[in-house]
Backbone bond lengths (Angstrom), bond angles and torsions (degrees), N, CA, C in turn:
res aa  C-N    CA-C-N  psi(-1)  N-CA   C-N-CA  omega(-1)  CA-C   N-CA-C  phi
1 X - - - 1.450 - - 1.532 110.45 -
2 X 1.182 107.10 -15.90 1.716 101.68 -162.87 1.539 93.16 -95.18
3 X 1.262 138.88 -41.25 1.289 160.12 -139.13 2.054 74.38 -78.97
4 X 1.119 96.47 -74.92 1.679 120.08 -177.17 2.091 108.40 -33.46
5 X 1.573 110.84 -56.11 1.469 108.75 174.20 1.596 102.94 -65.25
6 X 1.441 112.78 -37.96 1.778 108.92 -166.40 2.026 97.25 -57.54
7 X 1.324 98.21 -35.37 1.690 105.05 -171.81 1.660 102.70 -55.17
8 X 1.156 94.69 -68.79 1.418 109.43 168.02 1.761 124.82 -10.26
9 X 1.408 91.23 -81.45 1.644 116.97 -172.20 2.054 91.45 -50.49
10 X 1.341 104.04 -72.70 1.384 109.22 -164.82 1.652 117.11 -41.82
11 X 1.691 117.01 -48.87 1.390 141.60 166.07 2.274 84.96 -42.76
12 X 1.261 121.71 -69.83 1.261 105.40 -149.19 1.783 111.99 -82.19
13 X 1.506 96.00 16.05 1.689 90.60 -174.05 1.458 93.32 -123.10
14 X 1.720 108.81 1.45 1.788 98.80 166.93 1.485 105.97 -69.77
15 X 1.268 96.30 -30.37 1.883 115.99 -142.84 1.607 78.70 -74.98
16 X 1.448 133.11 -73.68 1.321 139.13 -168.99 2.211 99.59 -42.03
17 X 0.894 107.10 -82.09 1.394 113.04 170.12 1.764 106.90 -7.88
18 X 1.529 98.86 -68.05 1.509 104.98 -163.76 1.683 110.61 -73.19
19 X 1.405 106.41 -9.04 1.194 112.41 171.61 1.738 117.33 -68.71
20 X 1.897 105.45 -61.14 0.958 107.05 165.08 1.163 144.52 -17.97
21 X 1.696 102.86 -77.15 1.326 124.61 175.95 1.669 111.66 -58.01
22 X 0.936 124.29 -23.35 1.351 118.99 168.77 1.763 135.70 -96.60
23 X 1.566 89.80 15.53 1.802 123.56 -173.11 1.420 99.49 -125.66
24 X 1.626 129.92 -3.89 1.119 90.92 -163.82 1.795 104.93 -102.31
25 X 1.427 97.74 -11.00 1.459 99.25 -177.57 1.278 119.24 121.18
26 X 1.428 113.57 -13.68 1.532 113.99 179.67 1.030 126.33 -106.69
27 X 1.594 122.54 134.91 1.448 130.72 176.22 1.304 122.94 -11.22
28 X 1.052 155.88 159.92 1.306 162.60 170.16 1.808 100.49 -98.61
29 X 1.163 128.20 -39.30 1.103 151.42 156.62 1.774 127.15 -44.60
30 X 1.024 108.84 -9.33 1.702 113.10 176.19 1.757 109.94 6.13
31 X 1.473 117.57 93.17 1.495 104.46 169.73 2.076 93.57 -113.88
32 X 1.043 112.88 112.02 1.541 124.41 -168.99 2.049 97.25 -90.93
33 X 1.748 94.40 133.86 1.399 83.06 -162.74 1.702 90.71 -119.16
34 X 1.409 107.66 22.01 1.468 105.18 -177.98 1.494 95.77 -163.82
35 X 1.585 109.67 149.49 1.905 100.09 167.85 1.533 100.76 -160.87
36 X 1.390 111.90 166.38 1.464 121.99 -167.88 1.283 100.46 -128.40
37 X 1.878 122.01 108.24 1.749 120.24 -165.97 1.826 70.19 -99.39
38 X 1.476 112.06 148.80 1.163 146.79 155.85 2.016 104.81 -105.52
39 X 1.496 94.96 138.32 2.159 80.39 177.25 1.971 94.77 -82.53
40 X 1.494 114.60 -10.82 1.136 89.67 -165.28 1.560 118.16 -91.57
41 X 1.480 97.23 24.35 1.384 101.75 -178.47 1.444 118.10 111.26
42 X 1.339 109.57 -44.66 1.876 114.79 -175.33 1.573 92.39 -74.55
43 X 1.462 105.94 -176.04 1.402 108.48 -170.87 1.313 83.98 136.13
44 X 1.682 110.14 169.84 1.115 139.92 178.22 1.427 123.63 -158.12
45 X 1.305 134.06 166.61 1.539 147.82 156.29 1.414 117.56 -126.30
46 X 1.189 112.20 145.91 1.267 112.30 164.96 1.385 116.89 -173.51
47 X 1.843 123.52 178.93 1.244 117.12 -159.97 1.527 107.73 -113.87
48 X 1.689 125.31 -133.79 1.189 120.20 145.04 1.850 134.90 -57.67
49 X 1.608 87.82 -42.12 1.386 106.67 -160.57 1.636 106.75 -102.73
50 X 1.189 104.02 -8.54 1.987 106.04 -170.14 1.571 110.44 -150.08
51 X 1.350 112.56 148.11 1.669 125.50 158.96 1.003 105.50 -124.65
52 X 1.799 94.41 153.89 1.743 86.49 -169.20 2.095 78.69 -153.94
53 X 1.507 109.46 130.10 1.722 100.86 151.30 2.064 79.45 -174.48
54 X 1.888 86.05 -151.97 0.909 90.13 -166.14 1.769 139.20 -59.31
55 X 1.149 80.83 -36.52 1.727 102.13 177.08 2.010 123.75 -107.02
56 X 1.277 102.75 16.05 0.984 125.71 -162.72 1.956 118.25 -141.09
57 X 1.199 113.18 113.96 1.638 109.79 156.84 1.236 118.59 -177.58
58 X 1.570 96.08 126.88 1.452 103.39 -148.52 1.741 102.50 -161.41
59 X 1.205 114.52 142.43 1.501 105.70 -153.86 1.596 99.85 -152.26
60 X 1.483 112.59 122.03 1.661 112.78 173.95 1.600 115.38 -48.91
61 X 1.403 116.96 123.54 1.481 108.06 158.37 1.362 134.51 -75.58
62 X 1.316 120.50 156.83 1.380 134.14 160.07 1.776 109.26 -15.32
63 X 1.011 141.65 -52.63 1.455 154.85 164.64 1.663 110.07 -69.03
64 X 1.206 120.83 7.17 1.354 121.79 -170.96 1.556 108.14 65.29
65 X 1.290 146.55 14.98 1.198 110.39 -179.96 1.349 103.70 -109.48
66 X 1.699 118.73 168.64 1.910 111.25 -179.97 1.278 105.16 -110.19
67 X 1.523 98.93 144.86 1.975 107.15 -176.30 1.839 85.33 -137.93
68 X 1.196 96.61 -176.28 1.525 121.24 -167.96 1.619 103.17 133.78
69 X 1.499 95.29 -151.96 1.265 134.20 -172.04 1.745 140.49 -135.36
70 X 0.952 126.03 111.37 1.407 131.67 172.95 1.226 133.62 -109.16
71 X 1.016 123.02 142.86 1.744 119.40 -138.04 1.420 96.56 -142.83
72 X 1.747 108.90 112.84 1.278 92.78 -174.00 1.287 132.37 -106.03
73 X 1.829 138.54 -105.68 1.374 120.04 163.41 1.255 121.82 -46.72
74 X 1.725 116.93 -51.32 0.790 142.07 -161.88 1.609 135.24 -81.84
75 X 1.337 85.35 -13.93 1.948 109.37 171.17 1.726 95.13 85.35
76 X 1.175 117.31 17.94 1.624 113.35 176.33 1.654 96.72 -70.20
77 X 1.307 130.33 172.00 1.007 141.16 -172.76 1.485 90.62 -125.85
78 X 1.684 120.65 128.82 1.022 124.74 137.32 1.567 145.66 -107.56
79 X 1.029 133.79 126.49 1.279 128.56 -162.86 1.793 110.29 -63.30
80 X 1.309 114.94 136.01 1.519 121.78 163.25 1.565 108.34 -122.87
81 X 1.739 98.03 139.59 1.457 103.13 -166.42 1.833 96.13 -153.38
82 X 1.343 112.65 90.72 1.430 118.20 -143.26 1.905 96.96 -152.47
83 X 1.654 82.77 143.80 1.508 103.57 172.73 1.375 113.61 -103.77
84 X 0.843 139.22 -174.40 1.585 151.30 -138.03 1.704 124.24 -171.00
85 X 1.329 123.13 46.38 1.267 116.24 -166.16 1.771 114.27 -127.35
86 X 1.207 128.29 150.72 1.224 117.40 178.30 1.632 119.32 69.65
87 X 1.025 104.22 6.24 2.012 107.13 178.16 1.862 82.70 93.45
88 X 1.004 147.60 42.00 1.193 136.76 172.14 1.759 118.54 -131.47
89 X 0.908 123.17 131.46 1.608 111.36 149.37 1.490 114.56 -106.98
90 X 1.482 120.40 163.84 0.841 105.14 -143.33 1.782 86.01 -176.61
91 X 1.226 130.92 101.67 1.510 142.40 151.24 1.263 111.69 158.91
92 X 1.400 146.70 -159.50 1.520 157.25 158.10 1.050 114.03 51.27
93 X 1.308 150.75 -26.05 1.590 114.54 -140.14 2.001 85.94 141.39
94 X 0.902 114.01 -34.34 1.439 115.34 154.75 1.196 135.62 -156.79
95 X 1.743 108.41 176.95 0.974 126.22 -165.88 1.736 125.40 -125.90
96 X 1.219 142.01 81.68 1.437 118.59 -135.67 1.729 94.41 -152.42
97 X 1.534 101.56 128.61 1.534 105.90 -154.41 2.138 80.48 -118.80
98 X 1.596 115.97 105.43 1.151 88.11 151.16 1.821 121.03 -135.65
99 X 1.579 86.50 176.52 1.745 110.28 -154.01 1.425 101.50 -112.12
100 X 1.326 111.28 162.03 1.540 139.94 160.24 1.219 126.57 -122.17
101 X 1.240 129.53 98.12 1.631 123.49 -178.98 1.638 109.35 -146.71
102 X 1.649 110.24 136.93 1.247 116.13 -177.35 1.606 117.41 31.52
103 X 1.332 123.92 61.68 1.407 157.86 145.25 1.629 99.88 88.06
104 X 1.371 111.25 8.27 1.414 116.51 173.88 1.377 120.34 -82.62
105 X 1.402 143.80 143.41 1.347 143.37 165.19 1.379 103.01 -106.77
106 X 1.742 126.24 134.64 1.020 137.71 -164.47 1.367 115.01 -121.35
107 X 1.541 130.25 107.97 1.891 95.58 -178.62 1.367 91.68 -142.07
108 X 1.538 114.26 136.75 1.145 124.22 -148.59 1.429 108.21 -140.56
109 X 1.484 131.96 140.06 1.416 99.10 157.38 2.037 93.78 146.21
110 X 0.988 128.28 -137.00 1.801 109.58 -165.50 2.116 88.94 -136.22
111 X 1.142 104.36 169.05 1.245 126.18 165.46 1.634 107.48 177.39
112 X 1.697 83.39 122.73 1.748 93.42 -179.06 1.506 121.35 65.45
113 X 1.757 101.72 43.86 1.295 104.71 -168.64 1.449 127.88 59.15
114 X 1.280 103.91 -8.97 1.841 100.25 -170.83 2.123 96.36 -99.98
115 X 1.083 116.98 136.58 1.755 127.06 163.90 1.425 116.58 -88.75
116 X 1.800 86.96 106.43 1.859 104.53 -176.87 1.327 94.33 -104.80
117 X 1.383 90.11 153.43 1.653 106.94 172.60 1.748 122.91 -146.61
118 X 1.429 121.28 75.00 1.371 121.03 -174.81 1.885 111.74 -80.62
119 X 1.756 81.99 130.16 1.888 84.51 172.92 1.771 86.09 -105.19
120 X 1.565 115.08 162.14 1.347 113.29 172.45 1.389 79.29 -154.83
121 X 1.428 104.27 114.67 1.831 126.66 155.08 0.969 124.81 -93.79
122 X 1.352 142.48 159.28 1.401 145.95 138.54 1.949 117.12 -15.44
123 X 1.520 92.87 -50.87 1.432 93.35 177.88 1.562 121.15 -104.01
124 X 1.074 112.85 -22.77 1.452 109.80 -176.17 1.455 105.34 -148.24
125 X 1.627 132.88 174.45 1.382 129.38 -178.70 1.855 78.72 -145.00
126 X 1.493 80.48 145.90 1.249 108.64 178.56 1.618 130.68 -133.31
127 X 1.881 109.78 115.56 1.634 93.26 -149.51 1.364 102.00 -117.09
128 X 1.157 142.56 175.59 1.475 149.84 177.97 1.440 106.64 177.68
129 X 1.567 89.84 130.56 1.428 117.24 -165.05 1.690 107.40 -132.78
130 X 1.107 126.26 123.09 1.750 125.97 158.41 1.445 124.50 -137.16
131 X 0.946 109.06 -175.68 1.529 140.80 178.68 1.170 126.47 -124.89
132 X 1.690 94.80 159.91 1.775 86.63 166.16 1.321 117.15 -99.26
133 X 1.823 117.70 -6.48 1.568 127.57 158.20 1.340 138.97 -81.94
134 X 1.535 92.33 -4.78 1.819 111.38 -160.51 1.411 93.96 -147.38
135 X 1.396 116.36 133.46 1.605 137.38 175.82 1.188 100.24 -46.78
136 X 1.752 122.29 -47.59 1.486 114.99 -163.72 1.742 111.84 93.97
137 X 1.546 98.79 170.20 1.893 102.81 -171.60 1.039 78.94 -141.14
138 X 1.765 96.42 174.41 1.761 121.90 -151.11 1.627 68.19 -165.92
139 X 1.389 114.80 118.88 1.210 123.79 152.99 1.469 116.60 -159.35
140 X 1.856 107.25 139.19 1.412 123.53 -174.83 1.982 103.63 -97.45
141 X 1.416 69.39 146.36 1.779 91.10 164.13 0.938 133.24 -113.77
142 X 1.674 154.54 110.30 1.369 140.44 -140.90 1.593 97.84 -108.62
143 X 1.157 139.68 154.09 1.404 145.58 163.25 1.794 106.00 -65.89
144 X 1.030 86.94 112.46 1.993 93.95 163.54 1.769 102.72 -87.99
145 X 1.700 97.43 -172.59 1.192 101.55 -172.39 1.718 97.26 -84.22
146 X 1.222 137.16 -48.79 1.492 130.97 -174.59 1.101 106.79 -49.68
147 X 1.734 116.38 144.60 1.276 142.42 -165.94 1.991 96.71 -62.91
148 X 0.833 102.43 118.99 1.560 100.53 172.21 1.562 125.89 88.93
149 X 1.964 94.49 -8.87 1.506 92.00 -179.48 1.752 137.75 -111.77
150 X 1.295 124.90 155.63 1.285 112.69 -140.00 1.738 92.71 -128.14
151 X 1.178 129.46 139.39 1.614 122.19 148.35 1.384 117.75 -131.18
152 X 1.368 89.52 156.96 1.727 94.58 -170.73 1.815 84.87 -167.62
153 X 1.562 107.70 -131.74 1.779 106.13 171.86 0.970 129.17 -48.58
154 X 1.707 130.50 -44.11 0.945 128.79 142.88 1.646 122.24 -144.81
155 X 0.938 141.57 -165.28 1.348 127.45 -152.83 1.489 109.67 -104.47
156 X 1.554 108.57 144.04 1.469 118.03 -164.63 1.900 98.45 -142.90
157 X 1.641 81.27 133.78 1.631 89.20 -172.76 1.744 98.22 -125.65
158 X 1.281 90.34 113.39 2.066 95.74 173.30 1.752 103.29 -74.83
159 X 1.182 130.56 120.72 1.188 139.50 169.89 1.600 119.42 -91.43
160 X 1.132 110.21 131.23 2.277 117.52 169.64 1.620 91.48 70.63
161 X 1.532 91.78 -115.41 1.612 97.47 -161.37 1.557 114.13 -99.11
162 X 1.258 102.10 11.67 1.389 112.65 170.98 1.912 114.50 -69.97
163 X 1.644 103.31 -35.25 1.106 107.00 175.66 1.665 133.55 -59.64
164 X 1.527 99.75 -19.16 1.647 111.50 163.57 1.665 121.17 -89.27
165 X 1.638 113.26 5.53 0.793 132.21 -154.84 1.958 132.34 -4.23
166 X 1.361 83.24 101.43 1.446 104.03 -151.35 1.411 127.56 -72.09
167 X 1.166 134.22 86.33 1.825 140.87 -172.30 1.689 100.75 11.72
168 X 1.582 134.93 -29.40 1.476 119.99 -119.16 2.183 86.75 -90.86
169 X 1.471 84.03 -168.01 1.448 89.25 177.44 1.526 125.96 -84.26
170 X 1.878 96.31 -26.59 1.297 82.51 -175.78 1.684 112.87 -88.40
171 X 1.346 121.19 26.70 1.735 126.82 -161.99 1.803 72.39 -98.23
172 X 1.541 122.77 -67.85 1.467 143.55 -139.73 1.542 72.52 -56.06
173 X 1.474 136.38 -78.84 1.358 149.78 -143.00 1.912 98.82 -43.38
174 X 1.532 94.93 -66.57 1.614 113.56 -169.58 2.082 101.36 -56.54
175 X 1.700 111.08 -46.03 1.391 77.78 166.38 0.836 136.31 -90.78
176 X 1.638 128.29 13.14 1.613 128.45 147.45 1.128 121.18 -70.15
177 X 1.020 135.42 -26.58 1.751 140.80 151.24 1.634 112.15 -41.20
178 X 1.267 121.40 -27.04 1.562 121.51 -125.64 2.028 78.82 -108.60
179 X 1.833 88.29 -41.03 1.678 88.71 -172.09 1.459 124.61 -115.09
180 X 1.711 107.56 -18.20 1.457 106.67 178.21 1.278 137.46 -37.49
């Protein structure tokens, strides 16, 4: 009998799964035109319309707005259910205002209760992350000589169009994936 419910459960969380993925709006096709390698493993890619890595997936809808999921220390899943207007996001689970000024990209603002704050320069990127349980980190990245690559704690490589690092939503999304 047990063999029989285990059948069960697994059969009804393919079915849910295959539902998802075919509700949520995104290509089946993933061509990623930007990505964020972390050495410690997190990181992300993504395009206009979608992010996708470890701690991160989340994809613009048909109506323009972005939903998915973000997953944080703990591998909990949190829901995002958010609009996109004015350099802002703005509903679910966050809040994230970003900027462009004097060749800097700025994106600032909360997800999952925790207050992130990415600077991304020409020469260095600069990240800070907290809580309201955990002090939080403040860590810099220095520009090496390879196209896209960065050291500081440990090594970070901006990939495609990530390397001009671009005001849009799905850049802000992928480096909250990259560090949350």
């Amino acid at each position: 009998m047990h063999i029989r419910t285990t059948f069960i459960s697994l059969a009804m969380l393919a079915i849910a799964c295959a539902e998802c993925a075919a509700s949520n709006g995104a290509p089946a096709d993933f061509e990623p035109t930007g990505g964020i390698r972390v050495a410690s493993g997190n990181g992300s890619r993504y395009n206009s319309t979608r992010v996708v890595g470890p701690k991160v997936q989340l994809n613009q809808r048909s109506d323009g707005t972005w939903g998915g999921m973000i997953y944080g220390n703990a591998g909990t899943p949190t829901p995002i259910d958010a609009t996109f207007q004015g350099g802002q996001f703005v509903g679910s689970n966050i809040r994230l205002t970003i900027t462009r000024e004097g060749g800097e990209t700025r994106i600032f603002g909360s997800i999952q209760d925790r207050i992130v704050r990415f600077e991304v320069g020409p020469t260095q990127i600069r990240v800070f992350t907290s809580s309201t349980s955990v002090t939080g980190r403040s860590e810099t990245y220095v520009k090496l000589a390879g196209p896209g690559e960065y050291g500081g704690p440990q090594s970070l490589t901006l990939e495609g169009e990530a390397q001009q690092a671009p005001p849009t939503p799905a850049f802000a999304l992928a480096m909250v994936g990259a560090f949350i």
